[in-house]
PDB file with one MODEL, atoms N, CA, C and O in Angstrom:
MODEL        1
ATOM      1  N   UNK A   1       1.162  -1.475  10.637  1.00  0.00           N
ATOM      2  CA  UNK A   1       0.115  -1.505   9.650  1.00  0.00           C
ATOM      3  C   UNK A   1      -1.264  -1.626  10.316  1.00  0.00           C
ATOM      4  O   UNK A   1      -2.288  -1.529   9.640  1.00  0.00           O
ATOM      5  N   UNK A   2      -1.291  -1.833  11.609  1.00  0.00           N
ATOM      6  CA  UNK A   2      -2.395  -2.131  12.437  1.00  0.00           C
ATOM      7  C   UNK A   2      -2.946  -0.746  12.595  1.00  0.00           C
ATOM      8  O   UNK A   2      -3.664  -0.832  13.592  1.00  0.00           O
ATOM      9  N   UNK A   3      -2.987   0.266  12.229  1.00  0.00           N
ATOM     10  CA  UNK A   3      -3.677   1.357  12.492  1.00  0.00           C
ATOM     11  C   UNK A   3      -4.895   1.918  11.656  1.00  0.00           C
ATOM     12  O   UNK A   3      -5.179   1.655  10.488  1.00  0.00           O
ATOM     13  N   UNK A   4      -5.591   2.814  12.604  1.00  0.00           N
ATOM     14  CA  UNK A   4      -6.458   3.031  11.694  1.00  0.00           C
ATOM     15  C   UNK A   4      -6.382   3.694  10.372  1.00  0.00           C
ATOM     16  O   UNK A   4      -5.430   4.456  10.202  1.00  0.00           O
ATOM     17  N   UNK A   5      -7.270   3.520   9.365  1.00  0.00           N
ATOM     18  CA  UNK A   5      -6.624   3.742   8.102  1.00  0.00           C
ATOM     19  C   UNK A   5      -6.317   2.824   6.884  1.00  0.00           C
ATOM     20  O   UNK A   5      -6.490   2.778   5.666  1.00  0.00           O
ATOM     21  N   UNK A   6      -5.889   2.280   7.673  1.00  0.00           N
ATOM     22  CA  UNK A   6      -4.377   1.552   6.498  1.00  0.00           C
ATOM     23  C   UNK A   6      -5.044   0.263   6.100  1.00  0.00           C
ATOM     24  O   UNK A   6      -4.416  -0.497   5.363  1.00  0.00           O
ATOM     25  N   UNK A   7      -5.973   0.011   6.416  1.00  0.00           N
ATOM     26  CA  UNK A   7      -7.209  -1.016   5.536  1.00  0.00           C
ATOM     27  C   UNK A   7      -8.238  -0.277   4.759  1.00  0.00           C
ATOM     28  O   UNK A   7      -8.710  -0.957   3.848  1.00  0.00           O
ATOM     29  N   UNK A   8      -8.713   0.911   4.862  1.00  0.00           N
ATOM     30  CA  UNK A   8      -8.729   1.756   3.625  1.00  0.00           C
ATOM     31  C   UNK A   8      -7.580   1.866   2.499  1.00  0.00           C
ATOM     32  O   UNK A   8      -7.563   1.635   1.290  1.00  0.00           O
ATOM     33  N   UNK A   9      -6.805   2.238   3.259  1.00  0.00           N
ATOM     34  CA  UNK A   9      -5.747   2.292   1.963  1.00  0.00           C
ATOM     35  C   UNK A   9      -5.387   1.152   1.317  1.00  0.00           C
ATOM     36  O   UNK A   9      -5.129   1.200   0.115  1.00  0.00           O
ATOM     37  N   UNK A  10      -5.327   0.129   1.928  1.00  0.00           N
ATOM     38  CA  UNK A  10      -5.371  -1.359   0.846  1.00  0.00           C
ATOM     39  C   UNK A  10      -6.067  -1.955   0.052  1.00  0.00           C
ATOM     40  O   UNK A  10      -5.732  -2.771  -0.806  1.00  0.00           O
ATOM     41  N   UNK A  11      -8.163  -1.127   0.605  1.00  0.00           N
ATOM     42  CA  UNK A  11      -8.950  -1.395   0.026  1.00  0.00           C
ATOM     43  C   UNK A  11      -8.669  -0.672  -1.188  1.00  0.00           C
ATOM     44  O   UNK A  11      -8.528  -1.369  -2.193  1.00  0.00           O
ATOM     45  N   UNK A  12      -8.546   0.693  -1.323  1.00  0.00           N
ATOM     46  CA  UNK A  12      -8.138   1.676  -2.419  1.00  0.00           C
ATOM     47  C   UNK A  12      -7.281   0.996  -3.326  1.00  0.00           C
ATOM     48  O   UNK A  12      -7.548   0.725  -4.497  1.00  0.00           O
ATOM     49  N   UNK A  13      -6.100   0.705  -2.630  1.00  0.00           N
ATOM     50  CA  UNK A  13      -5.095   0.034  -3.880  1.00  0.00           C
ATOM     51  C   UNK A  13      -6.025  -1.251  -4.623  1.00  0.00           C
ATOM     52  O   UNK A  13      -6.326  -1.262  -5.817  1.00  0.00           O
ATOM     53  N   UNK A  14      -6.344  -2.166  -3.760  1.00  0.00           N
ATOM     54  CA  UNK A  14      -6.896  -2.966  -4.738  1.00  0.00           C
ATOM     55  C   UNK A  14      -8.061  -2.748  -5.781  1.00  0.00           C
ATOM     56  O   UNK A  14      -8.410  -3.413  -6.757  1.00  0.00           O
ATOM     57  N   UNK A  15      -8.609  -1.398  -5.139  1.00  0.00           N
ATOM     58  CA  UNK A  15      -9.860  -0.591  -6.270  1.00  0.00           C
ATOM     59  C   UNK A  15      -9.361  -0.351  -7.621  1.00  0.00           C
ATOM     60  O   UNK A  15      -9.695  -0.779  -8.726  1.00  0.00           O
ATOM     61  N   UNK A  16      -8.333   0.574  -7.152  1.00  0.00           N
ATOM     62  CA  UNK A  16      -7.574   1.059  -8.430  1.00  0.00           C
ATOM     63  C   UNK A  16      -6.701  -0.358  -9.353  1.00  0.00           C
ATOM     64  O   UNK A  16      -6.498  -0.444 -10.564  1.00  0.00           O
ATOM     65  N   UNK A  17      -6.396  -1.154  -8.449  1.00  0.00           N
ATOM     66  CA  UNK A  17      -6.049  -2.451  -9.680  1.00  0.00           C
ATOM     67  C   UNK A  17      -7.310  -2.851 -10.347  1.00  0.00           C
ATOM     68  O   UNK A  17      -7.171  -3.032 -11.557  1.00  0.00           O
ATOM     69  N   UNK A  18      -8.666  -3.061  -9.817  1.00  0.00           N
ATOM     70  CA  UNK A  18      -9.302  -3.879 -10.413  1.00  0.00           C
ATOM     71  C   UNK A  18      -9.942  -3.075 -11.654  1.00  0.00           C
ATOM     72  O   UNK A  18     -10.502  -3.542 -12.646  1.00  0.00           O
ATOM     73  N   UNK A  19      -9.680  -1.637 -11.287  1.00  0.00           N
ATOM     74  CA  UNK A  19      -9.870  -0.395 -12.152  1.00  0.00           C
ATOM     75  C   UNK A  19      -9.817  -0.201 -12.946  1.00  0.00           C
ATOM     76  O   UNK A  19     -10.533   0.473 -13.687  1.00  0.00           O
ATOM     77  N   UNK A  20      -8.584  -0.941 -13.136  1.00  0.00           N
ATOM     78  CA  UNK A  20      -7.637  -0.906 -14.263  1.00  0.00           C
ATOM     79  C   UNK A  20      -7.753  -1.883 -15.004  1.00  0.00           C
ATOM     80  O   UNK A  20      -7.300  -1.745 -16.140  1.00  0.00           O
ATOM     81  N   UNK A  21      -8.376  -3.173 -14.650  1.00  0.00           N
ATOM     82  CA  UNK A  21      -8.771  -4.526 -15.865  1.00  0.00           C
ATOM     83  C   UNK A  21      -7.841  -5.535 -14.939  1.00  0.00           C
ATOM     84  O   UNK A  21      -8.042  -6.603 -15.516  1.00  0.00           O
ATOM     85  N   UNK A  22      -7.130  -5.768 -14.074  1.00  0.00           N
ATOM     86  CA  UNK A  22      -6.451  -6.664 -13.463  1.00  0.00           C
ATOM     87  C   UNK A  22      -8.065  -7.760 -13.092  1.00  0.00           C
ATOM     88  O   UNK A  22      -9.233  -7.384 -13.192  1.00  0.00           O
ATOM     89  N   UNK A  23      -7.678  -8.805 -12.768  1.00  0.00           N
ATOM     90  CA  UNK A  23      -8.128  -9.913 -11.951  1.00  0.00           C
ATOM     91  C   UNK A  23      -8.622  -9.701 -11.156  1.00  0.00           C
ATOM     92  O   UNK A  23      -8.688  -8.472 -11.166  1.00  0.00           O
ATOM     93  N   UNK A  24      -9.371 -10.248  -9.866  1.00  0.00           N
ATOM     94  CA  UNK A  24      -9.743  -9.763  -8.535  1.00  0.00           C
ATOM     95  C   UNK A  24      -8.391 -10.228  -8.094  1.00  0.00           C
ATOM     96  O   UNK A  24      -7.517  -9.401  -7.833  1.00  0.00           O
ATOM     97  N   UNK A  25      -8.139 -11.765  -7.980  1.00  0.00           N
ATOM     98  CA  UNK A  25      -7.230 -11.814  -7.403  1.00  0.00           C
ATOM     99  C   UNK A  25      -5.956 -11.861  -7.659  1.00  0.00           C
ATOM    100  O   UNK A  25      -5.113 -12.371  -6.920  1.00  0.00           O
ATOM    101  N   UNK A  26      -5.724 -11.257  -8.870  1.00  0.00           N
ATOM    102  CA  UNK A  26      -3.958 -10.588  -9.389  1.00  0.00           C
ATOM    103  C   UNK A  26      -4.468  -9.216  -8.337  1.00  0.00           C
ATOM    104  O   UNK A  26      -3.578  -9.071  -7.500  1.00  0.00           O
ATOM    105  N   UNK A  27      -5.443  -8.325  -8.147  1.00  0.00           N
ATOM    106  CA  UNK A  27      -5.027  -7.374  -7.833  1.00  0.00           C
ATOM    107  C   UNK A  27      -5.107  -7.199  -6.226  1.00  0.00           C
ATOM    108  O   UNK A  27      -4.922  -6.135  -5.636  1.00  0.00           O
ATOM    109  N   UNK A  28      -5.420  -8.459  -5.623  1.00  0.00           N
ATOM    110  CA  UNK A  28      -5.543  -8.544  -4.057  1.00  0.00           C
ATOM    111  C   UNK A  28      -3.981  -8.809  -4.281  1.00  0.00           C
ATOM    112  O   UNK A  28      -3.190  -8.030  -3.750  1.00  0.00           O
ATOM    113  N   UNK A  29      -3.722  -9.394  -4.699  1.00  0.00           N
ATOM    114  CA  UNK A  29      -2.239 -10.103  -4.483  1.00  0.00           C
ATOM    115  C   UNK A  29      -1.508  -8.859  -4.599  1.00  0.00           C
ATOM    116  O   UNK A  29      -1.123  -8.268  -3.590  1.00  0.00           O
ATOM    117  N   UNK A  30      -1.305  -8.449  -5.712  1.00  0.00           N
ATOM    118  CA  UNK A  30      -0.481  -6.796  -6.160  1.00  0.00           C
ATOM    119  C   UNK A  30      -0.727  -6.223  -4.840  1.00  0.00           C
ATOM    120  O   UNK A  30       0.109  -5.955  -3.976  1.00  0.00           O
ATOM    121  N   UNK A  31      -2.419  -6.023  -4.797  1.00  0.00           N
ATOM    122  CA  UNK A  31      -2.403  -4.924  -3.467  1.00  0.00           C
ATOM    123  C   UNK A  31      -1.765  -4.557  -2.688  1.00  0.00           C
ATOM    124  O   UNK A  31      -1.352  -3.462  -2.307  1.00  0.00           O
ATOM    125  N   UNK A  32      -1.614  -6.134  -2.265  1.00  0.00           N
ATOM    126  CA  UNK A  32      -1.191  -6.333  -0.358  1.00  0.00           C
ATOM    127  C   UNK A  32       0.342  -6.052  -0.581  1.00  0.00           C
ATOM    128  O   UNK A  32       0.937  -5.504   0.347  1.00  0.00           O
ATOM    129  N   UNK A  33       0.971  -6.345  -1.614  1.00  0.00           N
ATOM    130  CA  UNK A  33       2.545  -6.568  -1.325  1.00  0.00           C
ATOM    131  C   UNK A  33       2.777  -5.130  -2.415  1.00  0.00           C
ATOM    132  O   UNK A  33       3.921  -4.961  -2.837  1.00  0.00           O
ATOM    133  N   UNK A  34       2.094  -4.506  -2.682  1.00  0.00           N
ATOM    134  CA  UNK A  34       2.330  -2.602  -2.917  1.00  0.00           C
ATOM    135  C   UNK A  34       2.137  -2.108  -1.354  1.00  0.00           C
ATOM    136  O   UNK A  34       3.053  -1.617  -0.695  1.00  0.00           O
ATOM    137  N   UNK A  35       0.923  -2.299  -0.915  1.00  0.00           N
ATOM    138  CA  UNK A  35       0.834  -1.973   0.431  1.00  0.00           C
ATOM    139  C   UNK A  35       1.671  -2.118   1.907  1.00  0.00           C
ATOM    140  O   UNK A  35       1.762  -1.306   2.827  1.00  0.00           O
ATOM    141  N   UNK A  36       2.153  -3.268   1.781  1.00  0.00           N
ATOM    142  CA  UNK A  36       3.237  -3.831   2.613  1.00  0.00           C
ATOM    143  C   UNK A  36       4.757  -2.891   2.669  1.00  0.00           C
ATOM    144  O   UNK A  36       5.398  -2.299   3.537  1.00  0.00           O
ATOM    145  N   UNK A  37       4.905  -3.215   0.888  1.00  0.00           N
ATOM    146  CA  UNK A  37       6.189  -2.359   0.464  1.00  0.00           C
ATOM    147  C   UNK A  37       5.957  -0.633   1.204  1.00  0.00           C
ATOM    148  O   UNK A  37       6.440  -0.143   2.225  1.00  0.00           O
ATOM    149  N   UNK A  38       5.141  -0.138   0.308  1.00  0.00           N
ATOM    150  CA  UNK A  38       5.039   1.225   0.949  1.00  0.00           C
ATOM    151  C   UNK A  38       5.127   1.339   2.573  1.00  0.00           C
ATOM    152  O   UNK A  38       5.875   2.186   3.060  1.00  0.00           O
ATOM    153  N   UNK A  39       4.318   0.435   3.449  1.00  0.00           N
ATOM    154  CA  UNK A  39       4.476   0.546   4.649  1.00  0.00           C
ATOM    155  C   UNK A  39       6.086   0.602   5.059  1.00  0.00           C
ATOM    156  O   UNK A  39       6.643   1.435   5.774  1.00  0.00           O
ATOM    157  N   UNK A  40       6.784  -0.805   4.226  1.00  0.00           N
ATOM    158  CA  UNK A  40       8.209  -0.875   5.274  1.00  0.00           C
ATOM    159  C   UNK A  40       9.069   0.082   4.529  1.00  0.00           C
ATOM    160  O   UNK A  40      10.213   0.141   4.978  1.00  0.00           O
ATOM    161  N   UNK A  41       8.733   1.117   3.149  1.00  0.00           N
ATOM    162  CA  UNK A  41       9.276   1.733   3.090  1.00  0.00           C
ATOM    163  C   UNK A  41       9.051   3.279   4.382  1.00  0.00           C
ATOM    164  O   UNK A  41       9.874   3.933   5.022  1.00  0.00           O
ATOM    165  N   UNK A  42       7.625   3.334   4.282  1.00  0.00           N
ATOM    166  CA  UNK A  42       7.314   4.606   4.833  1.00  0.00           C
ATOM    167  C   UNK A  42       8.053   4.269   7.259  1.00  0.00           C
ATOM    168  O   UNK A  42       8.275   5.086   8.152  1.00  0.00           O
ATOM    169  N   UNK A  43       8.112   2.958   7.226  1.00  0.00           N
ATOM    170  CA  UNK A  43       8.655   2.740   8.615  1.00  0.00           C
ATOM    171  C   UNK A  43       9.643   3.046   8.741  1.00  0.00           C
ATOM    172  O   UNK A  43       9.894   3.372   9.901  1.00  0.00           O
ATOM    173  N   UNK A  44      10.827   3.160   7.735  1.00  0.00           N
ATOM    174  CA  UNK A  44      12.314   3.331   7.695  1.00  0.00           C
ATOM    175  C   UNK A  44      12.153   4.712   7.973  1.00  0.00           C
ATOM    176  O   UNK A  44      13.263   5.239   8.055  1.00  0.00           O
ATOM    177  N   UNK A  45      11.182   5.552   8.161  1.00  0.00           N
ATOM    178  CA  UNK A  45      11.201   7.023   8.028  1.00  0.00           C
ATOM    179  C   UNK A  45      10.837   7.617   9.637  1.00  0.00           C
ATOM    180  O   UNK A  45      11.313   8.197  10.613  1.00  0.00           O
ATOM    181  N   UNK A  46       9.901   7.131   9.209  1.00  0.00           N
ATOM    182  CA  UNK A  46       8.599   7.182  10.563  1.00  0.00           C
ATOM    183  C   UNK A  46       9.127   6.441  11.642  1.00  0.00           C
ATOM    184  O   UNK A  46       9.300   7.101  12.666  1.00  0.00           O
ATOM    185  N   UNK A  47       9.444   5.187  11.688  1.00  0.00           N
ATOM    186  CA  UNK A  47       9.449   4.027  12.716  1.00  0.00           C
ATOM    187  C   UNK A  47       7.948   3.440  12.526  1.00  0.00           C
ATOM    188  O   UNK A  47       7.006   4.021  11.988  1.00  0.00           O
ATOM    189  N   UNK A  48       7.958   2.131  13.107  1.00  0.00           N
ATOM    190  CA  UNK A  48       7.044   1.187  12.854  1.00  0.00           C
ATOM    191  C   UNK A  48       5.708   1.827  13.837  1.00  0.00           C
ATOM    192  O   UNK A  48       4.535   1.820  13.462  1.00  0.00           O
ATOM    193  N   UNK A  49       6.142   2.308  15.016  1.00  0.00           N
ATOM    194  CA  UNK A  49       5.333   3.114  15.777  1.00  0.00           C
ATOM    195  C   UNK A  49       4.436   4.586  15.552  1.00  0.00           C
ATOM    196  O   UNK A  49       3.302   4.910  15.902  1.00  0.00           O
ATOM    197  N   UNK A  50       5.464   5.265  14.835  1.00  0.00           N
ATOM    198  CA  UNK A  50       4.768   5.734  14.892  1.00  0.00           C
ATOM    199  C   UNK A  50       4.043   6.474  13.409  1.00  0.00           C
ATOM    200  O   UNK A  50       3.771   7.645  13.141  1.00  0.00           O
ATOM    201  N   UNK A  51       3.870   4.990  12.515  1.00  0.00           N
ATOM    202  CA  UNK A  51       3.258   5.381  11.345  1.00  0.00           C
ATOM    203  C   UNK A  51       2.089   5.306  11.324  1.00  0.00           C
ATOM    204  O   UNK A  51       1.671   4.341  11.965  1.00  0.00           O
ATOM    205  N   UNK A  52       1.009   6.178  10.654  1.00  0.00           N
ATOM    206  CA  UNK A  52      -0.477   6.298  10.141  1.00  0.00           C
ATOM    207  C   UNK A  52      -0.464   6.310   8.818  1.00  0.00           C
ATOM    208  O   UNK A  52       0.492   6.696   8.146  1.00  0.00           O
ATOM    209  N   UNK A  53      -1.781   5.785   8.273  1.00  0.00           N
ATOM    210  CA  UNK A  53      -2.175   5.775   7.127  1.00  0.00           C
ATOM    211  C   UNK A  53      -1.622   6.698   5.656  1.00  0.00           C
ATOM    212  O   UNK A  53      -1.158   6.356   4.568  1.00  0.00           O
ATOM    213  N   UNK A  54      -1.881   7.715   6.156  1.00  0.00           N
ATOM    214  CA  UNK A  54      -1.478   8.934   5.360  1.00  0.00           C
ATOM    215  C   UNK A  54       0.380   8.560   4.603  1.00  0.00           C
ATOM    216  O   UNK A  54       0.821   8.677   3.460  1.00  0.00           O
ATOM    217  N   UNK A  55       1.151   8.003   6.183  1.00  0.00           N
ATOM    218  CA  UNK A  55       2.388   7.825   5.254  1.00  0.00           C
ATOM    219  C   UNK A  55       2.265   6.723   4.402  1.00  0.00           C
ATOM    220  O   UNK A  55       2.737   6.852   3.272  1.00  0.00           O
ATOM    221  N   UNK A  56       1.643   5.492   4.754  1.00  0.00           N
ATOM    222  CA  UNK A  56       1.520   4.296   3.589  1.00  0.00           C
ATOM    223  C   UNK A  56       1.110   5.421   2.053  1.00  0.00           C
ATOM    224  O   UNK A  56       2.025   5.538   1.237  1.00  0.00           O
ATOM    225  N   UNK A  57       0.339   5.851   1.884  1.00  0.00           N
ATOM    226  CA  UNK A  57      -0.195   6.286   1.323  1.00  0.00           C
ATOM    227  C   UNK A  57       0.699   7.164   0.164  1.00  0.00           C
ATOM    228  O   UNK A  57       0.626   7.079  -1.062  1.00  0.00           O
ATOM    229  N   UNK A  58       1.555   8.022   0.987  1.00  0.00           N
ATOM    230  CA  UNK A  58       2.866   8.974   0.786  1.00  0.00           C
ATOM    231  C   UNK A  58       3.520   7.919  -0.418  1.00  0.00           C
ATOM    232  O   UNK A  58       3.731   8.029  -1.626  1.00  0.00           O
ATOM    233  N   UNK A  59       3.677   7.058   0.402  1.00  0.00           N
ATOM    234  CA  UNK A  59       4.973   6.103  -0.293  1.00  0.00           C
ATOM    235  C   UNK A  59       4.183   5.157  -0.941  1.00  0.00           C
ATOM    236  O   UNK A  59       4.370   4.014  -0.523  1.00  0.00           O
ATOM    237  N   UNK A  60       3.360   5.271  -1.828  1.00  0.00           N
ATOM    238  CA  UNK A  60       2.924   4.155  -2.936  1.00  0.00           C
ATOM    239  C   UNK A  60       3.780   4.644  -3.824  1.00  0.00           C
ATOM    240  O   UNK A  60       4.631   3.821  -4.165  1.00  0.00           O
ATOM    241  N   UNK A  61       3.867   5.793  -4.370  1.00  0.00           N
ATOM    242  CA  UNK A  61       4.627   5.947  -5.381  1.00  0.00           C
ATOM    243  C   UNK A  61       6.279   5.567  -5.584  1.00  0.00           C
ATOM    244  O   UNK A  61       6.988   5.430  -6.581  1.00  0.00           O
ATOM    245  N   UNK A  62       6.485   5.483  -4.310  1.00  0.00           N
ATOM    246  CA  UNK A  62       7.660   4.741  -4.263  1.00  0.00           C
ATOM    247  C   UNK A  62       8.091   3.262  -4.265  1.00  0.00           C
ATOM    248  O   UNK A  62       9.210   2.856  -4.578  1.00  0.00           O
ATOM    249  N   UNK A  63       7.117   2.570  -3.899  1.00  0.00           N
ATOM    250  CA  UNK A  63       6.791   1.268  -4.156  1.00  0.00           C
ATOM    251  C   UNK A  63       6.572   0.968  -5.314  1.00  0.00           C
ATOM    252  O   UNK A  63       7.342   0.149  -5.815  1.00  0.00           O
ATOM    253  N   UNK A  64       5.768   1.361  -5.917  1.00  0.00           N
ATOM    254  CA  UNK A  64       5.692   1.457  -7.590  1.00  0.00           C
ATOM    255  C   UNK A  64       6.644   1.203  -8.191  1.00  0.00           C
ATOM    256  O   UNK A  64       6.998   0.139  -8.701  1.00  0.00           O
ATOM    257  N   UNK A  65       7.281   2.527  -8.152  1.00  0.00           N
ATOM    258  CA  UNK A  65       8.279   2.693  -8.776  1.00  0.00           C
ATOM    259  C   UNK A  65       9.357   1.286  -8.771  1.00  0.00           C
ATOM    260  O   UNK A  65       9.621   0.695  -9.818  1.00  0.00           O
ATOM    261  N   UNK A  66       9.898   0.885  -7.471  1.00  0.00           N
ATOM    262  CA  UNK A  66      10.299  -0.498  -7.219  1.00  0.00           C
ATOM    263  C   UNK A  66      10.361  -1.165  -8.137  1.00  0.00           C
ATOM    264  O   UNK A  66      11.290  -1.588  -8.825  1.00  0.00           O
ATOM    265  N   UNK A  67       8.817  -1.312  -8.154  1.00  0.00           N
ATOM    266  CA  UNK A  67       8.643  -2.979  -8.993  1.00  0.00           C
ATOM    267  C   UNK A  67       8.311  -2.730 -10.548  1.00  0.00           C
ATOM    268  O   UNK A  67       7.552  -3.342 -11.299  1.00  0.00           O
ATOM    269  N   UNK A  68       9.165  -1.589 -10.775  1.00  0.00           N
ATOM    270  CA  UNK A  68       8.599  -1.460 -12.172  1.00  0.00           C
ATOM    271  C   UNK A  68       9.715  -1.791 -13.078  1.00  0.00           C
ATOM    272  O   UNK A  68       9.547  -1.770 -14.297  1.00  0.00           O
TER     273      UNK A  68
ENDMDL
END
């Protein structure tokens, strides 16, 4: 998750929660653990090495989906 990128993309997710009428901090909280999820989903694919932003990104919708 240390790459470049992928703190944009967390900033984004939490944009789009607060977007939406959430809390600041219901949607930091949501954020990070949508963001997380997508990551260790998108690592099972990629490997932890060699993921970039773009796949977190890939796999929100799959994270979503998850926790719905």
């Amino acid at each position: 998750m240390a790459t470049a990128g992928s703190g944009d993309v967390l900033s984004g997710i939490a944009g789009a929660f607060l977007g939406q009428g959430l809390e600041a901090f219901s949607a930091a909280k949501y954020a990070v653990y949508i963001h997380g999820l997508a990551g260790d989903i998108a690592a099972k694919d990629k490997t932890q090495m060699g993921l970039i932003a773009s796949d977190i990104i890939n796999r929100i919708p799959d994270a979503l989906k998850r926790c719905s």
